[in-house]
N, C-alpha and C positions, 0 to 999 in steps of 0.2 A: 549674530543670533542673540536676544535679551529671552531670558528667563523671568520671570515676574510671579508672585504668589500671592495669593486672595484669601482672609479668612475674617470671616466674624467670631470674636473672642469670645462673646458672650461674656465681657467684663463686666457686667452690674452688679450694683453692692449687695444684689439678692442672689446672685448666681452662686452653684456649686462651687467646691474645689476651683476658686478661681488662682488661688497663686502657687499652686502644683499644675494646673492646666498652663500658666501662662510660661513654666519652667521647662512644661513640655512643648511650646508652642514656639521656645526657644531653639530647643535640642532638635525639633524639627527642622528647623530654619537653616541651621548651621551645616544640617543633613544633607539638603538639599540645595545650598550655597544658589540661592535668586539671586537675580542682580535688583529686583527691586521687590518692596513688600507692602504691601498693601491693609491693613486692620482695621477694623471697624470694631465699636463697642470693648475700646480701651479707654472705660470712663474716669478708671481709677489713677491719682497719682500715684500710689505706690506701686502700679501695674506698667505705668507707663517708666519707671523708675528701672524695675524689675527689669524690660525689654529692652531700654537704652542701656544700662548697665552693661549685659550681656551681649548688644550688638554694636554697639558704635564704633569699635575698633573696626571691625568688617565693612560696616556700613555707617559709615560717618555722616553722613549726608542726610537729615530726616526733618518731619516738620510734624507738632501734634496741629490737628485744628480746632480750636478750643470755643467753644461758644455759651449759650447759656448759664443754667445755671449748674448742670453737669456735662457740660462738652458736647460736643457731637460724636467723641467717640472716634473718630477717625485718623491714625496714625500710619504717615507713608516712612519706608525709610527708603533708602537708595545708597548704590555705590559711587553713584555719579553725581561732577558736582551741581547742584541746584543753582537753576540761572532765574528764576522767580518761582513766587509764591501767590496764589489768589483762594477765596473762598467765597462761596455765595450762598446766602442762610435761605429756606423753601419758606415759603409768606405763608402755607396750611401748615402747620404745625401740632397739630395737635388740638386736644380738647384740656383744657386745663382742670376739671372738674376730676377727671381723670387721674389721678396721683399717681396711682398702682401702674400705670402706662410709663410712663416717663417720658414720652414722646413730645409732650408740649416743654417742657422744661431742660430738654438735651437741645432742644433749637438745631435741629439736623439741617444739614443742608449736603455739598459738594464742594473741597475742594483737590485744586491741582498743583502739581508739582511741576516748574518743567524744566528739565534735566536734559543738559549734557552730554549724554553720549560720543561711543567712540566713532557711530554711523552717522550723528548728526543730531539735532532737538527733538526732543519726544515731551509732550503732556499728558501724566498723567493721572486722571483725574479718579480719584477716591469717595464714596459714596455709601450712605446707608440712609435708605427713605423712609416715610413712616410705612409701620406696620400692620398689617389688616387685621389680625387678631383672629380673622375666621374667614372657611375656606372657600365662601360662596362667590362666583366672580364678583356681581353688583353687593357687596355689601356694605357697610356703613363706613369703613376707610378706604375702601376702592378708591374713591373720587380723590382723598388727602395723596395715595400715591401715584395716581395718574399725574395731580399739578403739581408733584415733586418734580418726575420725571421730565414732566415738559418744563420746567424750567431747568433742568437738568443740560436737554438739548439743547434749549437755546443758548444757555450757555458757555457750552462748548462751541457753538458756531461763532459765536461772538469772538471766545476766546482765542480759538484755534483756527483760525481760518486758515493759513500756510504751513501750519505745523503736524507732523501725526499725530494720534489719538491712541490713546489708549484709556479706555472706562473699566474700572472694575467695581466689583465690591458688593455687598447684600442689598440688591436692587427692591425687592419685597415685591414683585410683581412675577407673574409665571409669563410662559411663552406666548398663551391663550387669552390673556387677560390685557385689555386700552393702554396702560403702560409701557404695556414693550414691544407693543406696535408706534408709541409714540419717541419713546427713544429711538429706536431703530429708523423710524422712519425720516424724524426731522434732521437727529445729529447724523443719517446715514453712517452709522454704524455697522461693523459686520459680527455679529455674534460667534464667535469664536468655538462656541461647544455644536450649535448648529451646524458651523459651517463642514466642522471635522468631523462629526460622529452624529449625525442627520437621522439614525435607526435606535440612538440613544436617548432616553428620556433625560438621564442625567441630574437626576434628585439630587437634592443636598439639602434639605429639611427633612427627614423623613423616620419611621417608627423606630426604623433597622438602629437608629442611630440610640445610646443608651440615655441619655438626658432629655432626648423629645416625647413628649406625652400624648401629640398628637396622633391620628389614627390616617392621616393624609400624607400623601406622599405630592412634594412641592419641589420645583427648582427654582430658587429664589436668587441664587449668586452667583455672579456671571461674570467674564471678561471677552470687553469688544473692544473692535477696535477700527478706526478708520486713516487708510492710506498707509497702512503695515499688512503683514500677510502673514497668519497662522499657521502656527508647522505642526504642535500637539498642545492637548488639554488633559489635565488628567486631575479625579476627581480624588482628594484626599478624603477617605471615606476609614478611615482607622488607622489610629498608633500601632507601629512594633508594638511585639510580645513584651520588651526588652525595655519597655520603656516606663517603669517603676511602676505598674500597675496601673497606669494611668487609659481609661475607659472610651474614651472620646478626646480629643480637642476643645471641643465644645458643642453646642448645641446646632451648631451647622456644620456643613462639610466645607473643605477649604478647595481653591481650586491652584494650579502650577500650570503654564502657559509660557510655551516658549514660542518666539516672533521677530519675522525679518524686517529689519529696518532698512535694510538696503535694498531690499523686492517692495516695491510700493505698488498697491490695490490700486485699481482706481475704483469710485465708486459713481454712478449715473441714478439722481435722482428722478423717482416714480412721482409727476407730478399728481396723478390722476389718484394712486392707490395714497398721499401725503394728505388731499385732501377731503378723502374720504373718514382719514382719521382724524382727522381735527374737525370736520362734520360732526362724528360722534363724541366726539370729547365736546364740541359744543353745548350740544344735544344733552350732555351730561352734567354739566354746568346750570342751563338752565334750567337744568330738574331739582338741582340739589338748592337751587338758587330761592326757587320759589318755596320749597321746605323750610329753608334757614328762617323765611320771611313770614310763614306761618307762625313758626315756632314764637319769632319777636311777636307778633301778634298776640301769642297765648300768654306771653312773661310782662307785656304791658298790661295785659287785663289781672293777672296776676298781684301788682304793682297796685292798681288801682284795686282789687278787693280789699288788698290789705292797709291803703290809706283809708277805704270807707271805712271799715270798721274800725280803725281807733278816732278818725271824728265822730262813727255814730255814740259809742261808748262816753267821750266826751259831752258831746251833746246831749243828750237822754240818756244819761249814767238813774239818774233820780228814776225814770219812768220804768228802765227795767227792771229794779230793781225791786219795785214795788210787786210786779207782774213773775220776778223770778224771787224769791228770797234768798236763793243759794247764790246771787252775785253780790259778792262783798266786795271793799274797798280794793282788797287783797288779790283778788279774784279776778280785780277789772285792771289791775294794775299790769297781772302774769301776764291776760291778751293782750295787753296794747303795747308789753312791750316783744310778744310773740308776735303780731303784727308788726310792727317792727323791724324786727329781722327779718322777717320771711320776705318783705317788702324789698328791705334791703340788700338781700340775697337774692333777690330776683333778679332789683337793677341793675347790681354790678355783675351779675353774671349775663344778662343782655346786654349792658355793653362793654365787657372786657372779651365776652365772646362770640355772642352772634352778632353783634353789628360790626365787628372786626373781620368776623368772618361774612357777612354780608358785603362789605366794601373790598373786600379781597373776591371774592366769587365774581365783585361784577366789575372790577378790573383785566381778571382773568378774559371773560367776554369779550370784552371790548379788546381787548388785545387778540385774541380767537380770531375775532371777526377780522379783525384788520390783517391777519396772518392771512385768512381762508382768499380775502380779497387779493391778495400777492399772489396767491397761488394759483389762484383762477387766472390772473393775466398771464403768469410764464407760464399757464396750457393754453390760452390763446395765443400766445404769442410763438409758441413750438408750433402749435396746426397751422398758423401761418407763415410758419418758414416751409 
């Protein structure tokens, strides 16, 4: 039997009480003696300092996985020894325009650990996707954490073909939402809180909790798992009394999952219901696809107002002048070089983002369709067995 535990720190340099939370996120740990730990959103080095410090005698065994320009946030440790390491960064990332997000500049992705054990190899893989910001399924980061996700799965099938699974970590997608039909579906995964407690919603974003603002109640962070068998999950939803005043953990709930490595699941893929959701996540693609492509359209024309006007200004600087009296030297000088920027804020934000993200949206496709097309022959190929 492996214990394993799941938390979003809520380590950003903007967050509350981050290094009395993370003392507490310690003293938790230590409580509850996991054999493996799981974090997400430990962007900071003196957080990640604070946690090795404190764990490494226990848990010697850990890896941060470090990307961007501030991480991905993600730190596994383990008591077991690590027999590789991988990581694979998500190709939507974010919007860079975005600052206050951070999501284009954490460069998030997935990675894995795989360990050791006293039952045999286990991977497992640590995660925290982009975040939707709002609570509507289809809304404007839906699509950034669906191609998280499916590159997510593919991933692990790639990775893990013979070995068990285990995924945790703040997946930013609910039960309800193309996401986590998509992970669930491709990496066959078994959802771990589902599978135990099926009458439970299982929140772990939510009001109850004292640092969320929000007025929705979300389950956002999950542990699954495939070719392992889940015995209990249990939602960290508040510190001891005892535990220095300290209010929350953070701004999610964590979660504590124990699981048999010697009772192995099997798992039988839905080819029918597999390609129904990659039909949709198609479908979804090429909606967003053809926006992105709108959008370039408007920030070319953009581009081009702002070269017309400082040729027209050049050229017939004399004539309007005559026609305007208030255009002075001084005057034609502030628009052409407003023009200018504005020009040049256009192009480089068309192409450092939508054309980046245009050539990503329609690799995505193309790889979609060639998925759909596999999956269409192994259900003709099942009906004719």
């Amino acid at each position: 039997m492996l214990r394993l535990l799941t938390l979003n720190t809520w380590g950003t340099p903007y967050s509350n009480d981050v290094s009395i939370r993370m003392n507490a996120t310690v003293a938790l740990i230590k409580r509850l003696q996991p054999d493996i730990i799981a974090l997400q959103e430990v962007f900071l080095e003196r957080s990640r300092k604070q946690i090795l410090k404190a764990l490494s005698d226990e848990w010697p065994h850990y890896h941060a996985f470090l990307s961007g320009m501030i991480g991905s946030g993600l730190l596994t440790l383990s008591r077991y020894p690590i027999r590789d390491v991988n990581f694979y960064t998500f190709r939507m990332s974010g919007k860079p325009e975005r600052i206050w997000q951070g999501d284009y500049y954490g460069r998030k992705g997935i990675g894995v650990l795989r360990l050791d054990t006293p039952y045999g190899l286990l991977d497992v893989y640590n995660t925290h996707t982009h975040a939707q910001y709002q609570p509507e399924l289809d809304n404007e980061y839906a699509l950034f954490t669906d191609t998280n996700l499916y590159e997510a799965a593919r991933f692990i099938n790639i990775y893990s073909r013979d070995v068990p699974v285990i995924l945790c970590g703040d997946l930013n997608t609910r039960p309800e939402q193309l996401g986590y039909e998509l992970v669930v579906e491709i990496a066959q995964v078994t959802d771990f809180h589902a599978s135990l407690c099926p009458n439970d919603p299982g929140y772990t974003f939510c009001p109850d909790n004292y640092y969320v603002k929000s007025t929705t109640y979300e389950r956002l962070d999950y542990v699954m798992g495939r070719n392992v068998q889940p015995t209990s999950i249990t939602i960290l939803n508040a510190p001891p009394e005892d535990n220095d005043g300290v209010v929350a953990f953070s701004d999610h709930y964590g979660l504590v999952a124990t699981f048999d490595l010697a009772q192995r699941q099997s798992t039988q893929t839905n080819t029918a219901t597999k390609a129904e959701v990659l039909s949709i996540f198609d479908q979804r693609i090429n909606k967003e696809l053809a926006a992105v492509r709108r959008r370039r359209s408007r920030y070319s024309e953009r581009i081009l107002t702002a070269f017309a006007v400082m040729l027209d200004l050049f050229l017939f600087f004399g004539f309007y002048r005559r026609i305007i009296p208030l255009l002075t030297p001084r005057l034609r000088r502030w628009v052409v070089m407003s023009s200018l920027v504005y020009g040049a804020m256009s192009f480089v934000y068309d192409q450092l983002n939508l054309r980046s993200r245009e050539q990503t949206l329609s690799a995505f496709q193309h790889e979609i369709r060639v998925h759909l097309t596999n999956v269409a022959d192994q259900t003709l190929a099942g009906a004719g067995d």
